[in-house]
C-alpha positions, -999 to +999 in steps of 0.1 A: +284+610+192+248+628+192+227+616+222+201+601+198+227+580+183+236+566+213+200+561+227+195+547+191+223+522+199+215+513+234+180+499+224+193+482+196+216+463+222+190+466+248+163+445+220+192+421+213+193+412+245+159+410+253+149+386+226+177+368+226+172+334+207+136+344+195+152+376+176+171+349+158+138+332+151+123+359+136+104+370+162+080+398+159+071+417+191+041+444+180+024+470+198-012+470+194-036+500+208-056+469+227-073+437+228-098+426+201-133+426+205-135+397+184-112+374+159-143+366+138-139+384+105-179+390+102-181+406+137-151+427+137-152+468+130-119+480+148-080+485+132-066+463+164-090+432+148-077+443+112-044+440+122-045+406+134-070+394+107-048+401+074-019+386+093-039+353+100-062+353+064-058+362+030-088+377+007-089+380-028-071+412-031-047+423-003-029+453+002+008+452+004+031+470+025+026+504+007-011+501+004-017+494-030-042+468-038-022+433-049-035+395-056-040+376-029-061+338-031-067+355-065-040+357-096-061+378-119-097+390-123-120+405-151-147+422-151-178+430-177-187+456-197-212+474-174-189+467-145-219+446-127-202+411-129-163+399-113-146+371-121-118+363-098-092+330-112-078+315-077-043+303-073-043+265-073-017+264-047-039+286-017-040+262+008-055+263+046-031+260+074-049+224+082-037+212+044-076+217+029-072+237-007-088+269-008-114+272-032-141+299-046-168+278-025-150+289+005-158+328-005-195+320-018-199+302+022-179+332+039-198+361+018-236+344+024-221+341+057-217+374+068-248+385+049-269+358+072-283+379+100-279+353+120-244+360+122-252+393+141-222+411+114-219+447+123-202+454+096-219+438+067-232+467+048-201+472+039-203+445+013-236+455-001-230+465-032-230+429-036-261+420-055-291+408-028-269+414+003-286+440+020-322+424+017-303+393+028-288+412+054-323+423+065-341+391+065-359+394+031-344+370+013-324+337+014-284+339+017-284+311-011-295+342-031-267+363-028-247+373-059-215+347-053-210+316-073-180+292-077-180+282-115-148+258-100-131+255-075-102+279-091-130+302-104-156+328-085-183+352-093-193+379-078-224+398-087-229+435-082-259+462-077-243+481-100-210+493-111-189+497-079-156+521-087-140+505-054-150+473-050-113+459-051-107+480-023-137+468-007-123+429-006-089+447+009-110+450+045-113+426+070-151+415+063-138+401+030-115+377+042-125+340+042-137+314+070-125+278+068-163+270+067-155+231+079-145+245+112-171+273+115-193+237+108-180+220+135-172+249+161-194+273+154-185+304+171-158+289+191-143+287+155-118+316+167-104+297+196-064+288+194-073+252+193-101+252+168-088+281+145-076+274+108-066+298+086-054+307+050-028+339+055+004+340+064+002+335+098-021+307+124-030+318+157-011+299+190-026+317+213-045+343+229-042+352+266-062+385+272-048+419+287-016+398+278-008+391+242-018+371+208+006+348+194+008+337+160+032+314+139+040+309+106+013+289+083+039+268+067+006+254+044+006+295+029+016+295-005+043+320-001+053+309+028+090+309+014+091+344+017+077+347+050+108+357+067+094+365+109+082+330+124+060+345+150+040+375+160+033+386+194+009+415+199+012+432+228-022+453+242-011+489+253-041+509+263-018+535+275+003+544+245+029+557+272+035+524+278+041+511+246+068+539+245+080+526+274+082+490+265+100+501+229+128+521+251+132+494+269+140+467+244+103+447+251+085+458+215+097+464+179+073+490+169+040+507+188+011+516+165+002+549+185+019+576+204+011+599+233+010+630+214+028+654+242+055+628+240+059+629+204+088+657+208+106+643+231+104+612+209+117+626+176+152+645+194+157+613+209+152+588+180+150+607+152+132+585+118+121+558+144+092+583+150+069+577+119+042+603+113+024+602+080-008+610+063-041+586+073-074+585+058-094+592+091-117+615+113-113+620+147-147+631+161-176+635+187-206+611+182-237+631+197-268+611+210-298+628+191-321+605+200-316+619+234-329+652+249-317+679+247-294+665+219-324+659+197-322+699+191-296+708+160-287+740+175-273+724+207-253+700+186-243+731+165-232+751+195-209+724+213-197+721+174-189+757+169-172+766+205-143+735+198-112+748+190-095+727+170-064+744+161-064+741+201-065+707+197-042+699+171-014+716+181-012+716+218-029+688+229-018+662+196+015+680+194+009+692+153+005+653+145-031+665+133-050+688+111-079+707+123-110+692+112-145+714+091-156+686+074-166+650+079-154+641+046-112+643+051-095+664+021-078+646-005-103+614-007-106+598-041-139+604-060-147+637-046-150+669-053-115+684-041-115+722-032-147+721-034-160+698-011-188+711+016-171+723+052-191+740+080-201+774+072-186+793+097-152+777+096-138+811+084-153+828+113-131+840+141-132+823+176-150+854+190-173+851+165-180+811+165-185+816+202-209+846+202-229+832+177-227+797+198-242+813+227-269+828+207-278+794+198-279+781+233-301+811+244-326+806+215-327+766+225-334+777+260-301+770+276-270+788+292-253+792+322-282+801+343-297+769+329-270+744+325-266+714+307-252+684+318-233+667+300-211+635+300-178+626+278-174+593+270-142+579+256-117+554+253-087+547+279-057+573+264-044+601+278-049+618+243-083+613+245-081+621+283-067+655+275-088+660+244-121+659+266-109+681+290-098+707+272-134+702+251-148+707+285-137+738+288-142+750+257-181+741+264-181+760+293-188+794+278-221+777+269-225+770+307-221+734+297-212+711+327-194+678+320-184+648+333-163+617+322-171+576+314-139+561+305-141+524+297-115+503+276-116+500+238-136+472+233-161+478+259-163+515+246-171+507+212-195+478+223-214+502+240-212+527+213-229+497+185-252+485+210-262+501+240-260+538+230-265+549+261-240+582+253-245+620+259-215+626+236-185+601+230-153+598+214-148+577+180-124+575+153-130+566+113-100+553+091-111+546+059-114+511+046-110+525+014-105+559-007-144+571-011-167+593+005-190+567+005-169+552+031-178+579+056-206+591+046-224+553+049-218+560+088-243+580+098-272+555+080-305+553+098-298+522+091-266+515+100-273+513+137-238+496+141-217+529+131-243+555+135-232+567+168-252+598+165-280+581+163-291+598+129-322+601+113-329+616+078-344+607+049-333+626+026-298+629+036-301+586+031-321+592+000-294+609-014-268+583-005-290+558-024-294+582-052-254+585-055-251+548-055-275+542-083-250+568-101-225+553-124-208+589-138-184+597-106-182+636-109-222+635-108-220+610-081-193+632-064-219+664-068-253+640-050-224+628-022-219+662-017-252+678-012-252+645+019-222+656+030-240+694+034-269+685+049-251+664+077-226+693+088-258+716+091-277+685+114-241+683+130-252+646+145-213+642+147-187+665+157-152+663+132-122+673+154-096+665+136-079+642+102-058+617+115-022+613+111-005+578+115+020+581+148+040+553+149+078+544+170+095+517+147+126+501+156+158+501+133+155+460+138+120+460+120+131+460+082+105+467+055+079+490+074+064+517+049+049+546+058+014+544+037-025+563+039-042+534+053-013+524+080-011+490+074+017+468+080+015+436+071+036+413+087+043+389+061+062+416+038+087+428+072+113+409+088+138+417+118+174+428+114+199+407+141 
């Protein structure tokens, strides 16, 4: 019998044993890449919080184990002629987990909700092509006023700027799923705690013990809860996705949701189709501060840019699990323009070439290695990330670059990266919430403080993206998108490394896990194998 046959076997014993009576429960035990910052829907931005979120809640539109946009609280919609107004019909039986019905109120209080800057959401823009929401958003009008109303209880509204090609996909993300707003009444923020929590999805959350694990059960109140085959979830924080892999070899988790890229050989001789890799909609990139000298200069930011080898990258340090990145816009995105698409112009040029004309760039800004700059890396805890800074770091020192490190864990990385900014260069990752340029392009906002890690500042690359979303024909929209897209890789106020791939170690127990663009996996549609 081949080795990984047997491996294969002794963790499927190994995972039997471990378990024990929960595996006959239905017991879930998941890998996550960390803990949440937050398990409030308005306040979240990170895949961890998704994760958990469309496990616990259900929007109007969901996505189902292969990604494709599905009702949720919603049977049916329509829409009119202009594409401007939605009408969404909600299932009579949707029910919170406390027994309350859920009705279109409950969207028209969760949608003003997250719109009230009061609420301090990060993410909000991301619903504004909802009519009124981003003046709402930015204090100039009354939430009352945004473009939501229930007609009934069964029947909701929704009011847009103008026609929105993706709006379905919109709802699919986290920020559109609903509050119970009864408990956000009562709780207010503490609304997310274990004992106070009430939600509408498949899953209610027991409990949550930090740098430990989440636990949630079965809403017996969902309205398919009939075909909710695993009882309860347990997601397990791994920072260091080594020890993920080493939980999964050892029994302890059914699936880990990343993958130490120099083990991913190893991995794949050993277990064969339990590695998953796939396609994902995402960027892996550099967020340069340039609101911070000598950053502010576009030459130094196209310098650092030019010197990265990313065929380097790809292949040795993430194994071939991802594709060398000239763009900030990843290929194949819906609404674009295809082979034509903008990508740095010198991404033919030879690495001789890129690094010549690099240090010319340097010299002209008044810096090299007889006047260094200094500069420090900030990232994520992950030895991918680890080993993708270094080698960076040596790549940059042909510009007589010096660096140095800040490692901090996810959540306080990322907080620091919305708020603080206080960043020479740092490490971020975008997946797309939905198939759009728009989706990444929105990022580098002036006024999207939140996700505009470079700290970017241009009128008329944001005129442009204001311009396209006034623009109802796509392939002129797709032309306006691109001339942003142009203008940002010449400002280079973010570095693109690489296009993600999903990486994912998925146990022969875990039935009905599909390999899809946007990686998600929601529990509800899996089940365990005894």
């Amino acid at each position: 019998m081949p080795r990984s046959i047997l491996r294969t076997a002794a963790l499927t014993s190994v995972l039997a044993l471990t378990v024990g009576a929960a595996a006959s429960a239905q017991t879930y035990f998941r890998g996550s890449d960390g803990d949440p910052e937050t398990l409030d829907q308005h306040k979240t931005s990170t895949v961890v919080e998704a994760n958990l979120l469309r496990d616990m809640f259900e929007g109007l539109v969901i996505y189902d184990s292969e990604a494709n946009v599905i009702p949720g609280v919603a049977t049916e919609w329509a829409t009119s002629d202009d594409g401007t107004v939605w009408t969404f019909t909600l299932r009579e039986e949707a029910r919170w987990s406390n027994g309350d019905p859920v009705v279109a109120g409950d969207f028209v209080y969760s949608l003003q909700r997250i719109m009230d800057p009061a609420t301090g959401a990060k993410y909000a823009n991301i619903l504004y092509p909802i009519q009124n929401a981003a003046a709402i958003n930015s204090g100039e009008m009354e939430k009352e006023e945004l473009g939501v109303r229930a007609i009934d209880d069964q029947t909701l509204e929704i009011t847009l700027e103008g026609p929105t090609p993706f709006f379905l996909e919109l709802l699919t993300h986290q920020t559109g799923l609903p509050v119970h707003p009864a408990s956000v009444e009562e709780h207010g923020n503490d609304f997310v705690l274990p004992e106070n929590h009430v939600s509408n999805g498949a899953y209610t959350l027991e409990s949550f013990t930090l740098n430990d694990r989440i636990v949630l059960t079965k809403n017996e109140e969902f309205h398919a809860a009939d075909s909710v085959e695993i009882e309860r979830v347990e997601f397990l924080p791994f920072e260091d996705r080594a020890t993920c892999v080493r939980g999964w070899e050892a029994g302890e988790v059914h699936s880990c949701s990343d993958l130490p890229a120099e083990d991913i050989p190893r991995l794949e001789a050993e277990y064969g189709d339990a590695v998953r890799i796939a396609p994902y909609l995402g960027v892996y990139y550099y967020g340069i501060n340039s609101a911070r000298e000598p950053f502010d200069d576009p030459r130094i930011r196209q310098a650092l840019s030019m010197v990265i080898d990313r065929d380097f990258l790809a292949e040795e340090i993430f194994s071939g699990t991802m594709v060398p990145a000239y763009s900030w816009v990843p290929p194949g995105i819906g609404n674009y323009l295809g082979d034509d698409a903008p990508s740095y112009e010198w991404s033919d040029m030879s690495m001789l070439d890129r690094e010549d004309a690099a240090i010319a760039l340097m010299e002209e800004a008044g810096y090299g290695p007889d006047n260094p700059i200094e500069i420090e890396i900030s990232y994520n805890t992950s030895e991918n990330h680890r080993n993708a800074a270094t080698a960076i770091a040596d790549m940059w020192s042909i510009l007589g670059v010096e660096t140095t490190y800040n490692v901090r864990d996810a959540s306080a990385h990322y907080a620091m990266l919305r708020d603080e900014k206080v960043h020479d260069v740092a490490r971020a990752g975008w997946i797309g919430d939905y198939s759009d340029p728009q989706n990444f392009l929105f990022l580098n906002r002036a006024d999207n403080p939140g996700f505009n890690y470079g700290n970017y500042d241009n009128p008329e690359y944001d005129g442009l993206l204001d311009q396209a979303g006034e623009t109802t024909d796509l392939q002129e929209r797709a032309q306006i998108l691109g001339q942003a897209e142009e203008i940002f890789l010449a400002d280079n106020p973010q570095i693109p490394l690489l296009y993600y791939s999903s990486r994912s170690l998925v146990s022969d127990a875990l039935v009905g896990w599909e390999d899809n663009i946007q990686n998600v996996h929601p529990t509800r549609f899996m089940s365990i194998s005894e």
